[in-house]
N, C-alpha and C positions, 0 to 999 in steps of 0.2 A: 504494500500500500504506500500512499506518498507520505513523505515527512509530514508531521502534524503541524510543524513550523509552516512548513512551504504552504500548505493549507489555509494555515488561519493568517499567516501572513500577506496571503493574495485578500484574503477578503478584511481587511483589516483598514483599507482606506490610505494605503500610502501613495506618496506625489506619483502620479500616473509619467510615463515613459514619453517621451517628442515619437514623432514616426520613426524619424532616421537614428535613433539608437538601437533598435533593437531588428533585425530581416526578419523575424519570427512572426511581427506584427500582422493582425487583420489588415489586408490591403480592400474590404467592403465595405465604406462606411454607409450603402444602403441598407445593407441588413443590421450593421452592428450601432450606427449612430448613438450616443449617449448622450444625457446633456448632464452636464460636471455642474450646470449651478441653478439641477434641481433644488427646490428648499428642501429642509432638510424633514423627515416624516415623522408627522405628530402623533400616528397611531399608536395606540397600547403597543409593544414588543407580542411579537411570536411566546402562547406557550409552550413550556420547552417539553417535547418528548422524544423518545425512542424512536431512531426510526431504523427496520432490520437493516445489519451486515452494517450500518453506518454509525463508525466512532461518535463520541460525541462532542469529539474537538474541531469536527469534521462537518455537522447540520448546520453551522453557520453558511457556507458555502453553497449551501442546495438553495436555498430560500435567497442572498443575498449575490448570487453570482448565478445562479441556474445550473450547477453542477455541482457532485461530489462525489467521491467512490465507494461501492460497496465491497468488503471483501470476502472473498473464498479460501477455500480452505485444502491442498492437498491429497488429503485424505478421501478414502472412496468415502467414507460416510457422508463428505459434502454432493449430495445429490444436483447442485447449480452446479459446481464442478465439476459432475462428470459427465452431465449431460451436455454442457460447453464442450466440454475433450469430443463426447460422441459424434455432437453434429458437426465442429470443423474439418472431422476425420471426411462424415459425409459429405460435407461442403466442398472437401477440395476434390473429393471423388468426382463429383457431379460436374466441378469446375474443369477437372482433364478430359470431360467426353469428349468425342470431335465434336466441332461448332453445328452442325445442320442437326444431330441429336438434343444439345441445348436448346437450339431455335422451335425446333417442337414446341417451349413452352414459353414460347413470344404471343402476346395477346393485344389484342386492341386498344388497352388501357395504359399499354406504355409501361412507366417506372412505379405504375400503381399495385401492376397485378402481372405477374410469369418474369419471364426472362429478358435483360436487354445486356445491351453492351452501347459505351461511350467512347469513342474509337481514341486513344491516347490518354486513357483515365481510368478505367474501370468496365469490371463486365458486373452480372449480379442478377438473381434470383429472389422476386417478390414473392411469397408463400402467405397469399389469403385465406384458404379452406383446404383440409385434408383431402378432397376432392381432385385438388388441380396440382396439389404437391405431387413431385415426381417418388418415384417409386424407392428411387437409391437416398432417399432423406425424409421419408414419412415416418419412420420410429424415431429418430433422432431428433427430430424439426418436433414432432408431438409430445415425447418428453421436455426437452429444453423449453416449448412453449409453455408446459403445465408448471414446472418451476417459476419463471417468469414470470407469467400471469400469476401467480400466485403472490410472488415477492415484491410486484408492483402493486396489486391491489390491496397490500397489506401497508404499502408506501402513502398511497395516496389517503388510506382511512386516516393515518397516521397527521398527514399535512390537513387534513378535515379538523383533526381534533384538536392542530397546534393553532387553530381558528378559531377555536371555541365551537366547533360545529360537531354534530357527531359523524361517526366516520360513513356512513350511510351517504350522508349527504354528498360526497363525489365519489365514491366508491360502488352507488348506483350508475356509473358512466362506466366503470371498469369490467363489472363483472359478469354479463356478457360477456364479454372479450375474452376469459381466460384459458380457456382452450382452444383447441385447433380443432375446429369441426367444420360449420357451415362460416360461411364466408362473414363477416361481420368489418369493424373500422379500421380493427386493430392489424398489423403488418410483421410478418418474419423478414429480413433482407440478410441475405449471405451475400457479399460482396468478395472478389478480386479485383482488387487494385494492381493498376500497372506499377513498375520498379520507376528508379528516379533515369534521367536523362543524362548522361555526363556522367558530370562530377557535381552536377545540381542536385539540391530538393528539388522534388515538383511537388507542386498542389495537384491535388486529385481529384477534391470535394472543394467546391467553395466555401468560402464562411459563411453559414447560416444561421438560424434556431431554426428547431423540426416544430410541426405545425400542431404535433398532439397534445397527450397529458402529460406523461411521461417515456422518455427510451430509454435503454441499457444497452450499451457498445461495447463489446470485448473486441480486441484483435489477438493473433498470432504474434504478432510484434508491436511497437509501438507505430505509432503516424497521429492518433488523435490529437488534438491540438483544441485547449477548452478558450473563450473568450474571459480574460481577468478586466471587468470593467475598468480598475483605479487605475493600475499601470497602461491601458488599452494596449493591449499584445496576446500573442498566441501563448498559452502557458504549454509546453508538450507533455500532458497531465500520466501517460504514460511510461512516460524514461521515468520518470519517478517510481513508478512503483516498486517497492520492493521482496512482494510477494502478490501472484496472483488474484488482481481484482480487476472491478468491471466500473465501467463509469456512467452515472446516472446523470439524465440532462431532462431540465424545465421543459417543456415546448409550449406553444402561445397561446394552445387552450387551457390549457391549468393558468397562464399568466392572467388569462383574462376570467376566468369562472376565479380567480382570487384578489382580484381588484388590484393585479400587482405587487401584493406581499410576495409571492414566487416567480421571481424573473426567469424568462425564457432565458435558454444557456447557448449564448454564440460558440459556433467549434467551427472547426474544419478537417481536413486529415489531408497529409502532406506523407509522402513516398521518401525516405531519406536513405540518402547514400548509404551505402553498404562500404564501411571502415575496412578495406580488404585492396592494400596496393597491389596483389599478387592478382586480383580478378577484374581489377578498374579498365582494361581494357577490353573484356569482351561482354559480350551480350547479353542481357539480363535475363538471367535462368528463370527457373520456376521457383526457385527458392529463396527468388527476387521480389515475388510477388506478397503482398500482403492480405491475408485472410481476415474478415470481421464478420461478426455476427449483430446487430441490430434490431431489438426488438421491440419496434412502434406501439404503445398506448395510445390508443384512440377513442374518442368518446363516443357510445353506444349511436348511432346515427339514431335511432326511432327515440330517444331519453327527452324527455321534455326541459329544457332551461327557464328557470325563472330565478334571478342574481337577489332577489327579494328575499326568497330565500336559501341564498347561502350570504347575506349581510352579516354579519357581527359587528364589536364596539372593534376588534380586532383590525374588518377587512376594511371596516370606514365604509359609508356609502359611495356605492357604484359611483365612478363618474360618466360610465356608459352604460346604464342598465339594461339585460335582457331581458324582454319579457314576452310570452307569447312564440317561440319558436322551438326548433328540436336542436338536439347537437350536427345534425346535417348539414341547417340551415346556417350553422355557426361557422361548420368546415368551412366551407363553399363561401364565409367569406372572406375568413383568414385566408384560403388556397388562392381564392384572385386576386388577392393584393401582394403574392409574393411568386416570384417565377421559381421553377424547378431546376435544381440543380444538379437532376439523375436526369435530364434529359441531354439530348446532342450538343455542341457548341453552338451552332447555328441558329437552332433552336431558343435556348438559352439567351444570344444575344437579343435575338427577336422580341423574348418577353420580355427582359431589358429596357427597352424601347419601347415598348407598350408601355410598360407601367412609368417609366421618368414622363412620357407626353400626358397620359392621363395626372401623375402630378401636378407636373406643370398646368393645363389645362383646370384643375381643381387651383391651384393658387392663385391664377389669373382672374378664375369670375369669384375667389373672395376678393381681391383684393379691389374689384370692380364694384364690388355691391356696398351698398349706403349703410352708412353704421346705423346700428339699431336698437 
């Protein structure tokens, strides 16, 4: 796990870093913008609980940065542990087939649902329903997902209750979701990422936050890279680790079903050189490649929202209140205001440029209309 130091000293509010000190930096400031002279937050503090596999030197970080780590344990009796071993044995099985046997499980919904590839980035395998999972990772993807769903929806009741709400109240979002049966919100992603370029890191993954309640990210090696708001840079939350754990990140539906007590968690993941003078000059092997496993918390799409009640003295009142819609309604509007970053370059650019015109276009007729 990472130093407890490194931890609490990220989320500890020291002088944030210029750009040019550090290359590790978020080079997105669409996705990750911050504003440093927010006022400072009058709400009652977080009650403090338990929350599984996470120290508790460690919960300041989930809630005030959007990430933290959980850890695992060696031993066969750690059941997340073995079912992680299980499915990346399967993961990378499934990732050596030849390409036209993968493509089989290419679907019309893209980086939503089956298999794609991002030509100079990554390949990777969506698993929504035991139905459409391939054959060589249906036990593995089904155990690793019962752990999971299980550990997360014990997370989320957990962040309910540091609300003053009881855990019911967002843990009704989750639990649908916890197994792997019929197709529901929630997402498996096995990815391969390509090796680095050179003598270069590359970026693989843009910086983003993921759009659900909660993820869990393990890799084979390190590349994850979490967003530390004070310093604004890439922390690589992975080199750190000293023993076997996984990293938990906010996404923008829990940011917003909690009025912003729990910040979405900017990351990215970055391909980095392989320390090996003896191989820097030939071609990036297979054991180049970096394996992760990700698994998407999404909120039950048919769950009804109303922020009325999940208020507390805690969450402060809404500054946007839901009310009257489902969690579909919610996705669908978080997913159109941010482009996808599992999709092609081209593509990607494209939605780019959709959404900075429709900004601009939105700040032009405020800045048009008659104060009121």
């Amino acid at each position: 796990m990472p130093s407890l130091t490194s931890l609490k000293s990220l989320a500890s509010g020291r002088k944030k870093r210029s750009p040019d000190q550090d290359q590790q930096q978020h080079q997105d400031p669409s996705q990750n913008r911050l504003n440093y002279d927010e006022p400072a937050d009058t709400r009652p503090p977080l009650i403090p609980v338990m929350l599984p596999r996470v120290h508790p030197n460690r919960h300041r970080a989930l809630w005030d940065q959007g990430w933290t780590t959980m850890d695992m344990n060696v031993s066969s009796s750690d059941t997340l542990y073995t079912s992680y071993q299980e499915l990346l044995k399967s993961s990378k099985a499934f990732f050596d087939l030849p390409t036209d046997q993968k493509a089989a499980f290419k679907t019309k919904l893209g980086s939503e649902d089956g298999w794609s590839r991002v030509e100079g980035e990554k390949e990777f395998i969506t698993l929504r329903s035991l139905e459409t999972t391939p054959e060589i990772l249906k036990d593995a993807a089904s155990r690793y997902w019962t752990e999971v769903g299980d550990l997360l929806n014990e997370t989320l009741g957990k962040v309910a209750e540091s609300l003053g709400l009881p855990a019911e109240s967002l843990t009704v979002y989750s639990e649908p979701c916890s197994r792997l049966g019929r197709k529901t919100a929630t997402m498996l992603r096995l990815f391969r990422y390509e090796g680095f370029e050179g003598k270069q890191n590359k970026v693989v993954a843009e910086a983003h936050r993921d759009l659900g309640l909660l993820s869990l990210v393990v890799g084979d090696r390190p590349g994850l890279e979490v967003y530390d708001r004070y310093l604004n840079w890439s922390f690589p939350i992975e080199r750190s680790y000293k023993t076997p754990s996984e990293t938990v990140l906010v996404g923008r539906q829990l940011e917003r079903l909690t009025n912003g007590r729990y910040r979405a968690g900017g990351h990215l993941v970055r391909s980095y050189r392989k320390e090996d003078p003896v191989n820097e000059k030939r071609q990036p092997s297979s054991q180049q490649y970096r394996y992760s496993i990700v698994f998407v918390l999404r909120a039950h799409f048919p769950i009804p929202i109303d922020t009325d009640n999940l208020t507390t003295l805690i969450t402060g009142e809404f500054s946007n209140p839901l009310r009257d819609i489902t969690a579909l309604d919610m996705f669908k509007t978080i997913y159109s205001a941010h482009y996808n970053i599992n999709t092609d370059k081209e593509e990607r650019e494209a939605q780019k440029r959709k959404l900075d015109e429709e900004k601009r276009k939105k700040e032009a007729g405020e800045a048009a209309a008659p104060p009121s």
